[in-house]
N, C-alpha and C positions, 0 to 999 in steps of 0.2 A: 408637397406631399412626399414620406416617405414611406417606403414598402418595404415590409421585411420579407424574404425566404429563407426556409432552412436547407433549401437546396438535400442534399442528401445526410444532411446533420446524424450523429450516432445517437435516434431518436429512441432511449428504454425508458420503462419503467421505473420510477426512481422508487426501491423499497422503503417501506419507513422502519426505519432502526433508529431506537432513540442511544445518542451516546451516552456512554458512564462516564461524568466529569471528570472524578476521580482518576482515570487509567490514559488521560487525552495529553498526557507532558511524558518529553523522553526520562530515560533514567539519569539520572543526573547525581555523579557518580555510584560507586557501590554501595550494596545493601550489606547491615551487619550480617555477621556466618552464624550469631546465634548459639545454636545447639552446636555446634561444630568445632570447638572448643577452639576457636582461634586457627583452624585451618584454612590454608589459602582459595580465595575464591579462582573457580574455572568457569569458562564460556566454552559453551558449543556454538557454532554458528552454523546455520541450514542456508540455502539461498537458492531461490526459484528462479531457472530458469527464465529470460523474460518472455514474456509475452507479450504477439507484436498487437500494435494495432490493431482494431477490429472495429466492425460497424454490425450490431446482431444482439444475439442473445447472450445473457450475462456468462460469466465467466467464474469459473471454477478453478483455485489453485489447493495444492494439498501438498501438507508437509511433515516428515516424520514427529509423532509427540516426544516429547522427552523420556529418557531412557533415564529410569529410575534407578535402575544400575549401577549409576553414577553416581551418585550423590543426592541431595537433597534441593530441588527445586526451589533459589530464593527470590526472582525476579528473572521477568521474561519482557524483553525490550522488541516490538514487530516495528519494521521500519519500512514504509512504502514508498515507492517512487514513479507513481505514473508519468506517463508520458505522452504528450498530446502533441499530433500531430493537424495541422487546419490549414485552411485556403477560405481566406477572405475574399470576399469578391463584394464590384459595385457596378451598377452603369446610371447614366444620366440618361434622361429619358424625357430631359425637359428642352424647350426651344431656344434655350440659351447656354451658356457655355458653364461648368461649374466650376471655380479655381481651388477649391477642394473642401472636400469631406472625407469624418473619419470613422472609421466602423467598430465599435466594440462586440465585444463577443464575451459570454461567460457561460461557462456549464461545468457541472459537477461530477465526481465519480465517490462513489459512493461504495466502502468495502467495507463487510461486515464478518464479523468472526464464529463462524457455524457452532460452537463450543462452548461459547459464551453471548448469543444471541444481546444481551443488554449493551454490547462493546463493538462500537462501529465510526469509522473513521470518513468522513466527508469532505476532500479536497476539492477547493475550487480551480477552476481552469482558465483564467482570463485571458482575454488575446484581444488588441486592439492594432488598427494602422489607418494610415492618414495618406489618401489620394489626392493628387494635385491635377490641376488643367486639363480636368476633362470635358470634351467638347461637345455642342450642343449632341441630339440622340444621332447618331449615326444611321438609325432605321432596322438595326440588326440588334436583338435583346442578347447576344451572347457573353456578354461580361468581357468584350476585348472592343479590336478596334481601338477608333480614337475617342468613343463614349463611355468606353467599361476597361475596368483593370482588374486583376486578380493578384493575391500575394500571397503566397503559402511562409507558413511558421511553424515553427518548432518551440515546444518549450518542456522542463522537467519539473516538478512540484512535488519533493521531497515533504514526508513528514514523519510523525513516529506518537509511539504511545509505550506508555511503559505499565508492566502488571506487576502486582507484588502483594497480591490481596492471598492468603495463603489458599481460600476456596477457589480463587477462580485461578490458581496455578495448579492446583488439583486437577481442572477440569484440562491442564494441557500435557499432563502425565499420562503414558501409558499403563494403560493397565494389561497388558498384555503384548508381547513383542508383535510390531507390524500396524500398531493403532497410529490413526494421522489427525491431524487437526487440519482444517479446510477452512478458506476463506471465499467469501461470492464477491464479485465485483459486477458494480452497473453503472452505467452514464445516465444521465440525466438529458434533460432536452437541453438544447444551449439557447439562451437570451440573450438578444442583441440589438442593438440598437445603431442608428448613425446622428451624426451632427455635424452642422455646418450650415453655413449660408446656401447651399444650393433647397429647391423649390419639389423638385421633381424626382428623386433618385430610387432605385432598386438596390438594395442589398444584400447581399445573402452568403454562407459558409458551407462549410463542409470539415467536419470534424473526426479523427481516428483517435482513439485513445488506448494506447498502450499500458503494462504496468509489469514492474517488477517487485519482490517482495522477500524480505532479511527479518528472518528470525535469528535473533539471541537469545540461548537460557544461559544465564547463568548463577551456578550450583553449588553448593562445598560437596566437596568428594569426600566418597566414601574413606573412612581410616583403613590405611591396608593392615593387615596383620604383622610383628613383630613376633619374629621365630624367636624362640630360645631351648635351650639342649634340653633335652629330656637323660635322665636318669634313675635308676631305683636298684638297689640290693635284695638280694636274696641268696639262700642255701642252693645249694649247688643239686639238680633236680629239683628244683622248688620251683614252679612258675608264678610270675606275680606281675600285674597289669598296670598298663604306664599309661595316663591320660593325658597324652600329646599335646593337646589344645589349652590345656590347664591356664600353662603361661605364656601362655600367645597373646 
């Protein structure tokens, strides 16, 4: 018989956000400038602070929208990098000795884009490890001893998405200085499972899931202006008006 616990697992809600296929692959190189008559493409990059691990309520990151200012919004690449922190654990709890078992683990994190509600990104989290020679139950359910082991792991699960639909780059423009675009993050329950010849065992985790998050726009810039002299004649007392900007 095998038992699972989630011990104190980072147990939320998993919101349903359906992804937009289309926006789920990085940018993979530049987009044409278009209307920009051949000027050169520029990147702004933002980047969020990380945020550490957490076991709780979902999580909220905010990042300036793009500054219209600039130029002309023509692709916006969001790159996430959660980060999962866990502690596997097992005990045997059977009257014979177990020469080992291994414990899989998977749970999700789940981040959606408040601005574009149809666009949301779903990284899995796996973590697996394999316990050796553990001895009949010791009489103590505490995941140590010579019955029960614990292994803590780290792991990083980089991904990205890339936007370039002209309406849903509108929706990451400000329309006014000071506007942000907000992302929600949630964990999912983690599913796990053991296997191995042993009869008897208890398994169970504990999971922390961090995240950090890189926005790129990149934009053709605005044309600066080209100064040129101004000039005009007239009679001497004679006033007569010179439109500066003519040949700019």
């Amino acid at each position: 018989m095998i038992k699972l616990t989630a011990g104190l697992a980072a147990a939320l809600l998993s919101a349903s956000l359906a992804p937009l296929a289309s926006a789920q692959t990085p940018c993979n190189g530049g987009p044409i400038c278009g209307a920009c008559d051949g000027a050169t493409l520029m990147q702004v990059r933002t980047r969020q602070k990380e945020v550490p691990p957490w076991i709780g309520q979902p999580k909220v990151l905010s990042f300036d929208a793009f500054d219209p200012s600039l130029g002309e919004l023509v692709q916006t690449e969001i790159r996430f990098f959660p980060e999962a922190d866990v502690l596997l654990r097992v005990e045997n709890i059977d009257d014979e000795p177990c020469p080992q078992v291994t414990v899989n683990l998977t749970s999700d994190i789940i981040i959606g884009l408040d601005q574009l509600p149809s666009v949301s990104q779903m990284q899995a989290l796996p973590f697996q490890a394999t316990f050796n020679n553990l001895s009949a139950y010791d009489g103590t359910l505490d995941f140590d001893g010579t019955s029960g082991a614990m292994q803590p792991d780290t792991g990083v699960f980089p991904s990205s998405f890339c936007i370039d639909d002209p309406l849903e780059l509108d929706a990451l423009t400000a329309a006014m200085a000071g506007d942000q675009i907000t992302f929600s993050a949630v964990t999912t329950d983690g599913v796990g499972g053991a296997t191995g010849g042993c009869l008897d065992i208890i398994a169970g985790w504990r999971i922390e899931v961090g995240l950090r998050i890189e926005v790129v726009y990149t934009y053709c810039p605005n044309d600066r202006p080209i100064l040129g002299d101004d000039n005009a004649e007239t009679c001497e007392g004679v006033p007569v008006g010179i439109d500066v900007l003519a040949n700019d």
